[in-house]
N, C-alpha and C positions, 0 to 999 in steps of 0.2 A: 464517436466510435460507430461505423458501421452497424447496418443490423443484419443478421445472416437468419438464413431461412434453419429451422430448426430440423437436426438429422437426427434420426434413433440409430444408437451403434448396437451390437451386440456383446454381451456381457455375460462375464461367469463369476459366478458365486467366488470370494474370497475371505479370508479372515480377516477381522478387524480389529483395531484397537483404538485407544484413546491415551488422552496425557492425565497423568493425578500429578502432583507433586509432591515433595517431603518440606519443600519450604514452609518457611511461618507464613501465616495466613495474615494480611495485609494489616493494618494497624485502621478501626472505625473510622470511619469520615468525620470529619469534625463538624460541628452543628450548623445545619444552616448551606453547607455544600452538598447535598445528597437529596435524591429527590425518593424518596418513600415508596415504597412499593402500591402502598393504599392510592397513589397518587397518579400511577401507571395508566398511559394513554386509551381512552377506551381502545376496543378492537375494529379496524375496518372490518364490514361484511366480506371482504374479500381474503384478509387474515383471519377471519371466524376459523377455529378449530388449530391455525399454528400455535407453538408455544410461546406464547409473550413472558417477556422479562421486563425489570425493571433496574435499570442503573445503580450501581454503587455509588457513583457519586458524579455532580454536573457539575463545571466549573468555569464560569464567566471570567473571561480574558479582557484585559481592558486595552478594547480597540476603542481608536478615534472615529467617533460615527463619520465626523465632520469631515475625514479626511476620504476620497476618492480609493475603493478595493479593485484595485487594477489585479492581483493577481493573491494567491492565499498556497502553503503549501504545508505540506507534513499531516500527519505528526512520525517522527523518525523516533525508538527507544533509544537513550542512550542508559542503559544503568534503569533506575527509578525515574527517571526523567521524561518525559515528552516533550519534541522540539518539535514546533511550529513555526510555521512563517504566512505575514500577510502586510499588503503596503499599508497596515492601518493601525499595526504597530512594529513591525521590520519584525525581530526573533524571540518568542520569548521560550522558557524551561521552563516547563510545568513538573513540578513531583508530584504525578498523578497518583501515588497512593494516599498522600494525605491531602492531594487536593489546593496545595499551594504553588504561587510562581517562585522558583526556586533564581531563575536571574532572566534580565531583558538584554537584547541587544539592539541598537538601532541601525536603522536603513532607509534608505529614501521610499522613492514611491512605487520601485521596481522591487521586484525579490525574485528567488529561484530557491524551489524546494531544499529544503536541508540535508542533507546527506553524514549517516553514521561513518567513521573510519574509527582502524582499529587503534589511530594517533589522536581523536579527537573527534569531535561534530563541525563538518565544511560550513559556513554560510557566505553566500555568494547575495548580494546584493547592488543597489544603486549606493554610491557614495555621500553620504552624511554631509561630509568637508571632504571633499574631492583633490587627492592628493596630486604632487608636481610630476608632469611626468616627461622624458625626454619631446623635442621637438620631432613631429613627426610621425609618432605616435598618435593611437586612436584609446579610449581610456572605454573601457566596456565596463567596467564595475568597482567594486573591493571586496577582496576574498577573507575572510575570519578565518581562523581553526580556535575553536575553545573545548576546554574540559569537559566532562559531563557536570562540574559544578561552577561552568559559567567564566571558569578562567583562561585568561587570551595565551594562546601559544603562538598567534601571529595572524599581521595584518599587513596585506597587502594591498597594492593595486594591479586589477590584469588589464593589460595592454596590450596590443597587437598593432600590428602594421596595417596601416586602415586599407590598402590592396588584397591583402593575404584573406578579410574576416568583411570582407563588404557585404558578402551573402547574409553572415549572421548580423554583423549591426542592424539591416534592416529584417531580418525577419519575426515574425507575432507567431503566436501561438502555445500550444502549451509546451510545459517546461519540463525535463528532466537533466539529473545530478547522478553520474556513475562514478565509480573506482576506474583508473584506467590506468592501471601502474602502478608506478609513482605519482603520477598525475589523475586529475580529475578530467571530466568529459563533461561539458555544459552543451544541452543540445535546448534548442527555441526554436519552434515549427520547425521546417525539415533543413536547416541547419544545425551547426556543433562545432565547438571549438575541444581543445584540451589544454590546459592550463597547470602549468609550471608552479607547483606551489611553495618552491624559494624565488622564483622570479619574477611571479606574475606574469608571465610572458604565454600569451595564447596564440593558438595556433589552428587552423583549418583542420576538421574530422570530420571520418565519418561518421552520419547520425543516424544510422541503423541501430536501435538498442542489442543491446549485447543479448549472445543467445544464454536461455539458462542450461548448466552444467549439470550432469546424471555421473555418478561415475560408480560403478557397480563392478563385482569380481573385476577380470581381466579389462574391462573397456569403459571409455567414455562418448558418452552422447553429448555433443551441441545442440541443441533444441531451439528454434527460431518457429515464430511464427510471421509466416510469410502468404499475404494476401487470403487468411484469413486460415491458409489451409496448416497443419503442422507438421516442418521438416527435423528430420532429425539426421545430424551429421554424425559421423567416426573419421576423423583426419578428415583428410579430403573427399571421401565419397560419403553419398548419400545414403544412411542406413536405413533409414523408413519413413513413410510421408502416411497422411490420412490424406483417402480420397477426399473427402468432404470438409466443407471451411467450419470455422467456429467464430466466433464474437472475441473469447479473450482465453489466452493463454495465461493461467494462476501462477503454477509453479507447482514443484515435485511434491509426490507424499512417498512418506518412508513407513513402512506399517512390518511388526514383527516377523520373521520368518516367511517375510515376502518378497518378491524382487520391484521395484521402486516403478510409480506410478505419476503418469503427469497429467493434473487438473487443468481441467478446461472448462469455458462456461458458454452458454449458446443461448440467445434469443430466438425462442420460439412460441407456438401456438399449442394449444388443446382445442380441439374445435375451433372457436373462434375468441378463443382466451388467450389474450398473449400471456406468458410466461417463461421464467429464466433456470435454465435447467443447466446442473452440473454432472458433469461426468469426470469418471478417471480413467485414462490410458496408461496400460501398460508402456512403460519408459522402454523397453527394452525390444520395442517393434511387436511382441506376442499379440493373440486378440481378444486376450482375457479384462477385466477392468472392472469398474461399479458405477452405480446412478444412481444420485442421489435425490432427493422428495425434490421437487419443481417448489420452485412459489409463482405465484403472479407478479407478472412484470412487464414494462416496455421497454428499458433500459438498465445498462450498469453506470451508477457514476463515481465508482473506486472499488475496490476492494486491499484487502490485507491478507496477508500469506506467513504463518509461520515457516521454521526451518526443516517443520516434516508434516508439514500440510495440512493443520490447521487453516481455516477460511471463511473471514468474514467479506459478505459481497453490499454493499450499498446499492439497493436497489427501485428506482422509480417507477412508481403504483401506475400513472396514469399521465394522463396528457394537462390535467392540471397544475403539474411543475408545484406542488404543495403537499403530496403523498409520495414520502419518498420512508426508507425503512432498513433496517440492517438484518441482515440473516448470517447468525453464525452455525456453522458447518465443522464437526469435529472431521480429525484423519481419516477414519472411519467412514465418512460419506455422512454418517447421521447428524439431521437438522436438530439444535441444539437447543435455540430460541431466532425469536426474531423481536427488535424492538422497533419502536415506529418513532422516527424525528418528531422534530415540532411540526406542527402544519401551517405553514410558512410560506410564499414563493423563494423558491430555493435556483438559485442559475448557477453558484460555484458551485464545485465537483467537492466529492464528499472524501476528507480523508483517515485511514484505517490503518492500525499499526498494531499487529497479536504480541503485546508482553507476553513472558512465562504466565501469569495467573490474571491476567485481564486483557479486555479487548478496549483499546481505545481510541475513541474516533473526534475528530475535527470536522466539526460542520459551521456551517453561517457566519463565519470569519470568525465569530469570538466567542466558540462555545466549545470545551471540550468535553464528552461523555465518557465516562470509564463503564464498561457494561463487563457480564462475565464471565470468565473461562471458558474453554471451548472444552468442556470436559464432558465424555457421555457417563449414564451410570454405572456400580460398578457390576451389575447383573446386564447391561449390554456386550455383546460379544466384542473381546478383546479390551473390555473394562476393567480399572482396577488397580492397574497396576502401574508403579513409579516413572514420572519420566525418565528416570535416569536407565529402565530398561531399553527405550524405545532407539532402536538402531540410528545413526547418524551417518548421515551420507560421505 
């Protein structure tokens, strides 16, 4: 990801709030998966003074050391579940509340991130046993769909005309899984296909990722971030752009009695301190918004975004590629905690996915953490009160 020079926007004071829930409060970790608070990583000099947390529970995934990590994806919520993927052991369902693998899948040595649908969980991988397929054809994978408890509603193989998808068979890079219909959208480096999921049959796309959706009283925003900078459409004309670029576009926050804000995140400096600062833009083009505490940083490598703007950011300390760190961010802008990885060399991208009541993350191919809630307290402004009041887009 690009690094963008860090802009201060201007900002007006707004209200806030946060998420509580009425749900039951998770069931204890079972002995032996959880790593103890007493046990919590000391603090870097450079995290001195944020709030550190300590995991609910950590859960060793049983990857094949022996086997070659060409690529690692997820974790996507389905239900109670965490879906992961990595070619070290193809898919596996974790029931991240009690800390158990709930079912595996297998795949070769290829994979593509997992993708929630409201029919099932996609997985898209390299072929096991490599099914028969017409003469002619080019064979790019096989497509899963299973339950959130691991059971198959179909397997296929996708296939294409090796003319049609010659860009994408040969291209690397990283990997994303959309909705695109009724079909899915597989895009690898700046190729994409989309795939026919009674067919198998793929077919050339565009792989421009899709813009995120605002839809507020009378109108909707298309929101693209485009060469750094962010555009916002209404049909066909342009509603409003930021002059200046940004590193990563998060996604929408929905906050009470407010009209809807979109989270951005920017690599910048303090003097001569790098660090990763977040902001929120008024979705609606106005020049109102908030900013949020900075941390130290040179880098993002993932984040996670709930459905009203919850946000956890993965972010690396330093040029050591061994300090790297989670900071979770309620709706509100307010830094919640931050917990620090193992200190490791770390080179795969770290992955983030906000449940209702935990935050959970996939790092170093076969580690899942559950850390917790993005909740502020209930004496911070806009604390308190149920999710179930909190507006929905």
């Amino acid at each position: 990801m690009a690094h963008r020079a860090f802009v201060v926007i201007a900002v007006a004071a707004v209200a806030c709030k946060s998420k509580r829930h009425a749900d039951p409060m998770p069931e204890p970790p079972l002995a032996g998966d959880a790593r103890p608070a007493a046990d919590a990583a000391k603090p870097w000099p450079e995290l001195d003074g944020y709030p550190l947390t300590a995991p609910d529970r950590v859960i060793a995934l049983p990857a094949k050391a022996t086997a070659p990590r060409f690529e690692v994806g997820g974790p996507v919520i389905a239900g109670d579940v965490a879906v992961v993927a990595s070619s070290q052991f193809g898919f596996i369902g974790v029931d991240w509340r009690r800390g158990t693998i709930a079912w595996t899948k297998p795949a070769g040595a290829h994979v593509a991130p997992p993708l929630v649908r409201s029919d099932g969980v996609v997985l898209i991988g390299e072929c096991v046993n490599p099914p028969a397929i017409a003469d002619g054809e080019l064979l790019l994978g096989c497509l899963r769909v299973v339950t959130n408890t691991g059971t198959d509603r179909a397997y296929i193989a996708i296939r294409a005309n090796p003319k049609a998808v010659e860009a994408f068979a040969s291209a690397a890079g990283t990997q994303s899984l959309w909705p695109d219909g009724e079909r899915v959208r597989w895009r690898r480096g700046d190729a994409a296909v989309t795939i026919d999921l009674v067919s198998g049959v793929a077919k050339p796309a565009d792989a421009t990722p899709p813009p995120v959706t605002v839809v507020y009283q009378d109108h909707r925003w298309d929101i693209s971030h485009v060469d750094g900078r962010i555009i916002a459409r209404e049909g066909s004309r342009e509603a409003w752009s930021t002059k200046h670029q940004y590193t990563a576009m998060l996604g929408p926050v929905w906050l009470p009695d407010q009209s809807p804000m979109l989270r951005v995140a920017n690599l910048g400096s303090y003097g001569y301190m790098p660090e990763v600062h977040l902001h929120d833009i008024d979705a609606t083009g106005s020049l109102s918004g908030q900013s949020a505490r900075p941390t130290p940083g040179i880098g993002l490598l993932g984040w996670g975004v709930s459905s009203y703007g919850d946000v956890a950011l993965a972010v690396r300390l330093d040029t050591s590629l061994r300090r790297d760190f989670v900071a979770g961010y309620a709706a509100n802008a307010a830094l919640v905690w931050v917990y620090t990885l193992p200190e490791v060399p770390r080179a795969d991208p770290v992955g983030i996915a906000i449940a209702p009541d935990a935050v959970v993350v996939f790092h170093d191919g076969d580690t899942l953490t559950v850390l917790p809630e993005l909740s502020v307290p209930p004496t911070a402004p806009g604390g308190g009160r149920p999710a179930s009041q909190i507006p929905t887009p």
